[in-house]
N, C-alpha and C positions, 0 to 999 in steps of 0.2 A: 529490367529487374525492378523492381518494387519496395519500396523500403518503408519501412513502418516506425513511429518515435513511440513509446514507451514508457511514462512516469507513472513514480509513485510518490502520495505526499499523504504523512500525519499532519490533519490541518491544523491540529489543536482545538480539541473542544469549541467542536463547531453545531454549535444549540441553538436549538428553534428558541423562540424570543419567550421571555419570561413570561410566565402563566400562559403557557400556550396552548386553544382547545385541541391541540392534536398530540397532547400528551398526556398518557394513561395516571390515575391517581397515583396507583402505586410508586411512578416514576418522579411524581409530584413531589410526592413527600420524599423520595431519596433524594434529590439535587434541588428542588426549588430553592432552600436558601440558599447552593449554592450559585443559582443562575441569578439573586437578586440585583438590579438595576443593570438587567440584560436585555433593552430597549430594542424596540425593531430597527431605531435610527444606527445604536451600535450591530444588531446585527448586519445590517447593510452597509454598514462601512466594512466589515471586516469580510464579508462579500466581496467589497471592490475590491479590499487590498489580494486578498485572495487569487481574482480574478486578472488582476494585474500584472502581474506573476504568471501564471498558466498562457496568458497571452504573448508571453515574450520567450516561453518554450518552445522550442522546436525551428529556431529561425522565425521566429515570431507568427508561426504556422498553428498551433495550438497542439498539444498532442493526438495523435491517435487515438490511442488510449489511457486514461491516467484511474489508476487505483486511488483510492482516499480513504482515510481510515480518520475515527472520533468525529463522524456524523452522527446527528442525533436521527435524522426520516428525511426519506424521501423530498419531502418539502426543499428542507434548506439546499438540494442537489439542485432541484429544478430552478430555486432560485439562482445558485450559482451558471448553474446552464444560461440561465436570458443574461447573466452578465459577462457571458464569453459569444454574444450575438454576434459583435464586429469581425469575428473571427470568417465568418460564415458557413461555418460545420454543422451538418444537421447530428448535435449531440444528443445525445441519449443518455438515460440514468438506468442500472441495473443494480438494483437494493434490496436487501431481505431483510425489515424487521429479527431482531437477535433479542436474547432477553436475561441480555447484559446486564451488570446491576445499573451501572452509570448511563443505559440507554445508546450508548455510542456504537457505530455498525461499523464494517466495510462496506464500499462500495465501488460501481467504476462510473465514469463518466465517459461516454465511447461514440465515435463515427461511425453512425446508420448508415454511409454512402462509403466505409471502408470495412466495417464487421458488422457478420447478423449475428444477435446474441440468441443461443436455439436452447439452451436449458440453463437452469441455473440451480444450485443446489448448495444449500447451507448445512456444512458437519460441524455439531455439535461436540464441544471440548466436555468431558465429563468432568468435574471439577463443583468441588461442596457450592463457592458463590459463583454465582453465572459470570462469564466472561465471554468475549465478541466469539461468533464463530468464526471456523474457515469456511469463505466463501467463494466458492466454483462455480464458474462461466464458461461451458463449450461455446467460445465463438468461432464462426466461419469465414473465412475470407472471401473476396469473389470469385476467387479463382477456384474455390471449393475446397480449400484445406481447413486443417481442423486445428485451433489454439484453444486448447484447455488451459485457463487461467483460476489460480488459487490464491485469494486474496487471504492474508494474514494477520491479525496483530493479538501479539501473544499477552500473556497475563505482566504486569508490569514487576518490575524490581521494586518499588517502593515501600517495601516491607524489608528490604534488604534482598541482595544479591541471591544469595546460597540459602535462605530463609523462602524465596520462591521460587528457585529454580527448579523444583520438582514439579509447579506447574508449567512450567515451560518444557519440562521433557512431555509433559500427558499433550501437550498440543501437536512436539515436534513428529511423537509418535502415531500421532491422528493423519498429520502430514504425509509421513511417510507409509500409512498405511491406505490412503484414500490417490498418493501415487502409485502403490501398486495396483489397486481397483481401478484407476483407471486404463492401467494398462491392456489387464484383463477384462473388463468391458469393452475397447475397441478392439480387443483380438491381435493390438499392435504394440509393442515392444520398442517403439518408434515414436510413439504419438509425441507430438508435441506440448509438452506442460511446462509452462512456466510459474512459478511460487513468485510471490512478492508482497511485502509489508515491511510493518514493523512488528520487531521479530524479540525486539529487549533484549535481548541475547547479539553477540559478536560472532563473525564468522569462524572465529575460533570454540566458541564456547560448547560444551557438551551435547545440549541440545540439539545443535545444528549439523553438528560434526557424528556423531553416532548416532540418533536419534530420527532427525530428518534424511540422516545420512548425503550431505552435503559435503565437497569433496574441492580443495583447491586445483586440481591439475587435470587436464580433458584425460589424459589415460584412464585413466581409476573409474571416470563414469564413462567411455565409449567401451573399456575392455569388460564391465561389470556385469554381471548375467542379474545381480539385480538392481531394482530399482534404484539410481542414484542422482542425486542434483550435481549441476557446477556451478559453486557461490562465484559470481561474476564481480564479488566486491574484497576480494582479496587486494587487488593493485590499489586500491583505494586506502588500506591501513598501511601499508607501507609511504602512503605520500603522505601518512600523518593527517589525513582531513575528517572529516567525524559528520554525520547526520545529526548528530545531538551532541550535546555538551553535557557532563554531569562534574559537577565542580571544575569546571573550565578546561573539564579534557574532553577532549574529542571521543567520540564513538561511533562507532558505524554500525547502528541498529535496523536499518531500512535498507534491504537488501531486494537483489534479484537471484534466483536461482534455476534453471532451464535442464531439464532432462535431456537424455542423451539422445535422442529426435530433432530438439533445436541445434544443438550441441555440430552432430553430424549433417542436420540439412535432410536426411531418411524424412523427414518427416512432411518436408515437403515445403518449412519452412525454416529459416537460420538464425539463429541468434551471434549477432556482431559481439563473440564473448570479453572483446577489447574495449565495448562502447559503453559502460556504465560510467559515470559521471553522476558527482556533488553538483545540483543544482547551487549557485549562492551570486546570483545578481546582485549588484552594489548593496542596492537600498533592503536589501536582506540580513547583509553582515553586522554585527554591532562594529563599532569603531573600539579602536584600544586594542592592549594585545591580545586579548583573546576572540578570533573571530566567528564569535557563534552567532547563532539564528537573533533578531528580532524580534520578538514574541508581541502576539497582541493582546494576551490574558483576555482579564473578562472580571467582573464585580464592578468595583465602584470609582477603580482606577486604571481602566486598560490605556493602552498604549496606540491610541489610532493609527499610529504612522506603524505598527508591526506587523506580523504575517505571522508565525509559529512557532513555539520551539522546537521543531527538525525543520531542516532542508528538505526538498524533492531529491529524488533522484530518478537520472533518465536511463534507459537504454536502446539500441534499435535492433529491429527483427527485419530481413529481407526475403524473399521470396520471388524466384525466377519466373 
């Protein structure tokens, strides 16, 4: 059997170096002052600490495949790639230009000698200011199975809760309508899809639950004639641990979700729906009572010794 490791990480405003010629004017003037004395010496620190971290996933194997969300291009992927060399994975980056207002994409970072990535397609969130798409990956295994991967990060809360949450149903609803299209372009009912990001929304919340139709218990999505996810991050609020911190409460915004193809194994491949897990190696945690992320910011005072504010989060897929 064959077993596959799984992450996903918001890096945190992870930007090409200040005045960068690979960034469009328009983009210039929205965030340039905000990337001010965003040096290529600070970008490559926050590289390594980055890289640091990804290296000691997976039994210090490197992931598989790891989602990333709040890249600015391509670039700064490939630079993270030569700084996971030691690993010795021939990674690869799979990125779509988005036209985000903040310039921030998804992305993966993925094993050419463990997945071929064969198509990849960006759906567009309708919504008045631009925000990330969702980003879809048919990759193939070697054994020739098919893992349809949907990369995620929904429009944020920082306007307030319930004051955005109606952009977050326009996303969940894209979700769950580009689950059903894929069903019905591979003619399988089976396929294997797995959704993952940051999602701003809790596995409880509207959006996820009616909207992406996201589902805590395997009955509900193997007996369901339609399309349904299993949020795999249910056992995770119950242990009280959070992917992010918002006034020093935990939350669980970075989720994994798997259609009832992984779900069952029909698909030819299985999702371990036991195996998700909070990423939070030492030098991650703040010290004190509240144990959130370490953030490495960015302006004129970052924090070199930080990583993000969210956690990774891992899971594993097997395949006989």
């Amino acid at each position: 059997m064959l077993e596959y490791n799984v992450a996903f990480w918001n890096v945190e405003n992870l930007f090409d170096e200040e005045d960068s010629p690979r960034r469009t004017e328009k983009l210039e003037r929205t965030i340039g002052r905000e990337l001010k004395d965003w040096t290529p010496e600070l970008l490559d620190r926050k590289l390594d600490q980055l890289a640091s971290i990804i290296q000691q996933m997976n039994d210090g194997n490197g992931p598989d495949l790891l989602g990333v969300c709040e890249v600015e291009n391509e670039h700064v992927l490939n630079l993270l790639v030569a700084k996971l060399a030691a690993l010795g994975r021939n990674y690869m980056v799979a990125h779509d230009d988005t036209a985000d207002s903040r310039g921030i994409d998804v992305a993966y970072i993925y094993d050419a000698a463990v997945f071929t990535a064969e198509e990849q397609f960006s759906h567009y969130i309708v919504k008045r200011s631009a925000t990330r798409d969702l980003f879809q990956v048919n990759f193939r295994t070697n054994s020739g199975n098919l893992l349809v991967v949907v990369g995620n990060h929904w429009p944020s809360r920082s306007r307030g809760q319930y004051e955005t949450e109606p952009y977050r149903i326009i996303a969940a609803e894209t979700l769950g309508y580009f689950h059903e299209r894929i069903r019905a372009i591979q003619q399988n009912t089976n396929v294997a899809v797995l959704a993952m990001g940051d999602f701003n929304d809790e596995p409880f919340d509207r959006s996820l639950v009616n909207y992406a139709l996201s589902e805590q218990t395997r009955s509900k999505v193997t007996r369901a004639r339609s399309p349904k996810f299993l949020n795999l991050m249910w056992p995770i609020l119950g242990e009280r641990k959070g992917t992010y911190f918002y006034n020093n409460d935990p939350m669980v915004l970075d989720q994994f979700m798997v259609s009832k193809g992984l779900v069952t194994g029909k698909s030819g491949i299985t999702a371990d729906i036991n195996s998700a897990k909070v990423v939070t190696f030492p030098e991650m945690v703040a010290t004190g009572v509240y144990k959130k992320p370490v953030r490495f910011g960015r302006g004129t005072s970052p924090n070199v010794d930080g990583f993000s504010d969210h956690f990774p989060i891992m899971m594993r897929l097997s395949e006989v």
